[in-house]
N, C-alpha and C positions, 0 to 999 in steps of 0.2 A: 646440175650445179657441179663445180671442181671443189677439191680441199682449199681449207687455206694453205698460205705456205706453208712450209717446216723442213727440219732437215734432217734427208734420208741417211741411216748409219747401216751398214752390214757387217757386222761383228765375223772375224775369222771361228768362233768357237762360242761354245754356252758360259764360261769363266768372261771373256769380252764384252759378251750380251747384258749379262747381270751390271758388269762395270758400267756400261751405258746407261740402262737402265734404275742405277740408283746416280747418276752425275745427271740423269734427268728430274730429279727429284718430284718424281708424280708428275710432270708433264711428259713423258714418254710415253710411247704403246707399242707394243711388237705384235709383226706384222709375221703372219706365218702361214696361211692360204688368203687373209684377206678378203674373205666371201664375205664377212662380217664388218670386216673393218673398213672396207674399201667405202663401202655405204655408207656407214658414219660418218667418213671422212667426206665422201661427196656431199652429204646433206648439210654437212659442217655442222652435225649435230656432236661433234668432240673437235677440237684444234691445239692437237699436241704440237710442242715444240719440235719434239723427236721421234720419229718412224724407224722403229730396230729391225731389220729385217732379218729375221733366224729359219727361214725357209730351206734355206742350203744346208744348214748343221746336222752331217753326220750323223753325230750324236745324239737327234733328236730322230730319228729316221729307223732306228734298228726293231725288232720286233723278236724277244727271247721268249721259246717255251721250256717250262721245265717240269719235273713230274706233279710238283703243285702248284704252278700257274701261270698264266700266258702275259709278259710284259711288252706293250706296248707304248714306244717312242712317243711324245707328245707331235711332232711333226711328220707322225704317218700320218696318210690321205685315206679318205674313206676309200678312194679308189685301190688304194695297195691293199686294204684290208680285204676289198670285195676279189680281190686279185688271188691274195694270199688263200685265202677257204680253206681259212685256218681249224683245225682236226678239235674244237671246242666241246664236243661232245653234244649231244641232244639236239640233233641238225646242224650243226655249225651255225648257231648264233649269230655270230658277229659278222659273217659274210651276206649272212640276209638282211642284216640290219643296213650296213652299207651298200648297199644296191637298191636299199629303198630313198636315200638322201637324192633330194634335188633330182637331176641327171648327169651323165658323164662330166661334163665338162667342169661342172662343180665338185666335182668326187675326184675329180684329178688335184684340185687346188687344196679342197678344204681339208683339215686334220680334223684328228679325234680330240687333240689336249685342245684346237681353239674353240671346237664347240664346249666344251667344259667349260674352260675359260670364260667364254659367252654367257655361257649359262639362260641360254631362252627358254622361257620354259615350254613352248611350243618342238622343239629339237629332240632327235630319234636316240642320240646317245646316251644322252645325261639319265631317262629313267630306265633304261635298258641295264645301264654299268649298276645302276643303285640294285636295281634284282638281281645283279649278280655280285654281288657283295663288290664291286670293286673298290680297288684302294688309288688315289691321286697320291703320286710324290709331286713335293713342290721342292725347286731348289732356290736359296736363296742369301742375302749377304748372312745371315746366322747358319746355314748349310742345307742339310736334306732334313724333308718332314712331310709323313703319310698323313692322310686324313682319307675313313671312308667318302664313298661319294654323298653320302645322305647329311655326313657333314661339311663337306664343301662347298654344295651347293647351300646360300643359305635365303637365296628369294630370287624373284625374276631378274636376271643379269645381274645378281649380286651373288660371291662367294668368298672364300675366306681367305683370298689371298692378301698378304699383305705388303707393305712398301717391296719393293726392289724384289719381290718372288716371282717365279715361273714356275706353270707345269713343264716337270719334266717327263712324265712317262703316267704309264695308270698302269697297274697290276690285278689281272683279273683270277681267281680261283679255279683252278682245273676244277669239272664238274664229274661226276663221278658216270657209270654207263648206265644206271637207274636213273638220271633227273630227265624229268619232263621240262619241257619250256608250252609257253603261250604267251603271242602275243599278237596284240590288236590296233590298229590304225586308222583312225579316220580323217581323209585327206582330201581336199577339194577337190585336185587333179594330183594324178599319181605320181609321188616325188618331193610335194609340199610339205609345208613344214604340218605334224597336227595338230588336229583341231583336240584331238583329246586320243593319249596312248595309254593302254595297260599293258604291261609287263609282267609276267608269270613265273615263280623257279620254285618247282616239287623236286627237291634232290633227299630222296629217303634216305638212299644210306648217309649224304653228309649231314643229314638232319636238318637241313635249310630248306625253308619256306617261304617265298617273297611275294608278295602283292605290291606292285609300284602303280600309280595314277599320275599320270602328268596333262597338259593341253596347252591350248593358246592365255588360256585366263588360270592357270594352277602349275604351280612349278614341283616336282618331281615328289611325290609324298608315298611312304609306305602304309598299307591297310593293315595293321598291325593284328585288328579282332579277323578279319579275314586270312591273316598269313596263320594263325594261330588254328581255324577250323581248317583250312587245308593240310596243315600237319598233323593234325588228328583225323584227317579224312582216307583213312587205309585201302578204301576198297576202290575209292575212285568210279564207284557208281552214281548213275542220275539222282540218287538219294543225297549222295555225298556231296554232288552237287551245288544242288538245291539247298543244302544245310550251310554251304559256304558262303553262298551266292546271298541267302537271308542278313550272314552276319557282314558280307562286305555291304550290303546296303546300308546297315547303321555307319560303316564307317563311313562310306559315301555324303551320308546328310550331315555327317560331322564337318570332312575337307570341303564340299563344294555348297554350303551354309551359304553363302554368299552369290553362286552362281546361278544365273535366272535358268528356267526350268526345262530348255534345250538343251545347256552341257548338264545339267544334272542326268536328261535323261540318255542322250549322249554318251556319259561318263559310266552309267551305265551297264550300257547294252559294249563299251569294249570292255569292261573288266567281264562280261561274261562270257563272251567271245576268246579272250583271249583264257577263262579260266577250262571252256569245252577245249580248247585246242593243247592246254596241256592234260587236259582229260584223258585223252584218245589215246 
């Protein structure tokens, strides 16, 4: 199928974009890898008047580190990040993560802020950023406004932007040379979106502890009774384990209450995966 009509704008700057963007009053959409949008459009399962395209903007493009945390432009590509191998501390994170999206040719188009934006709950970023406490700036006609990612995302393609906002950037926490990561993926064929991701962050010295669950059928949710025995879990032995692993189970039957008895057990064998890997 093709889209319906509509008509293409390419705004000089993000002040231009926003302007389009609220003179489209909710029939606009910007357009900035298009991995996501393009499909919509072709299925015509959306038919905006107005396609903003902010691909090109500068502005959206930069990627600052500084001694407490690493900001990232809404219109980098996963490919500049898997490029970048950026110095994130506890393996470099965020270059592994983008190397697992899609393949090249997608990784070249698609950004970090559209998959946010998108918000699928099956996508590599959105539970990743939430383990690492990240922060979404939105800008828009009232100005700039953070929200963690655990509250932006707020259900499957739903989040909390509102009239006339954009992501502008996400702001990630420098991690300290104590944190451990783990994390787990299961994907049909390698590069798919998953079927069900755990997300791990033990950072002793910043005293941060994260357990995230996400999948095709659950959008980004933190283990809270499991982040909670991992921070009390000092020794980091197969005891500790086992002790963490017992209380992320209750939280498991708590988020996937609903999910038939594949992703539960799916859901799982990665949070345990991914909790042995930041073990080690």
């Amino acid at each position: 199928m093709k889209p319906a009509k509509f008509e293409y704008l390419r705004p000089r700057g993000v002040d231009e974009a926003l302007k389009a963007l609220a003179a489209g009053n909710g029939d606009a959409r910007l357009l900035a890898g298009g991995q996501s949008l393009g499909v919509l459009l072709n299925l015509r399962m959306i038919e905006p008047k107005y396609v903003i395209d902010i691909s090109q903007l500068a502005e959206l493009k930069g990627i600052e580190m500084s001694g407490t945390a690493i900001t990232i432009g809404a219109g980098v590509t996963h490919a500049a990040i898997e490029d970048a191998n950026l110095n994130d501390a506890a393996g470099r994170i965020l270059a592994k993560v983008a190397v697992g999206i899609a393949y090249r040719t997608v990784r070249n188009r698609g950004t970090i802020g559209g998959s946010l934006a998108h918000a699928d709950p099956a996508a590599d970023w959105p539970p990743v950023l939430m383990a690492l406490d990240a922060k979404v700036r939105l800008r828009g006609p009232g100005g700039r406004r953070e929200l963690p990612v655990s509250e932006f995302i707020l259900g499957p393609l739903t989040t909390a932007l509102e009239a006339g906002e954009m992501v502008e950037s996400v702001r990630i926490p420098r991690l300290t040379k104590a944190a451990r990561w783990g994390r787990a993926k299961f994907e049909i064929k390698p590069g798919d979106f998953a079927q069900s991701l755990a997300a791990i962050l033990d950072d002793r010295e910043a005293r941060r502890a994260r357990v995230v669950l996400s999948g095709r059928a659950l959008s980004p949710v933190r283990l809270t009774g499991a982040e909670e025995a991992l921070a009390n879990a000092r020794a980091r032995s197969p005891a500790d384990l086992a002790a963490v692993m017992k209380v992320a189970e209750q939280d498991l039957a708590r988020v996937s209450a609903r999910a038939d008895e594949y992703d539960r057990s799916l859901n799982r064998v990665m949070v345990e995966r991914a909790l042995k890997e930041a073990f080690v």
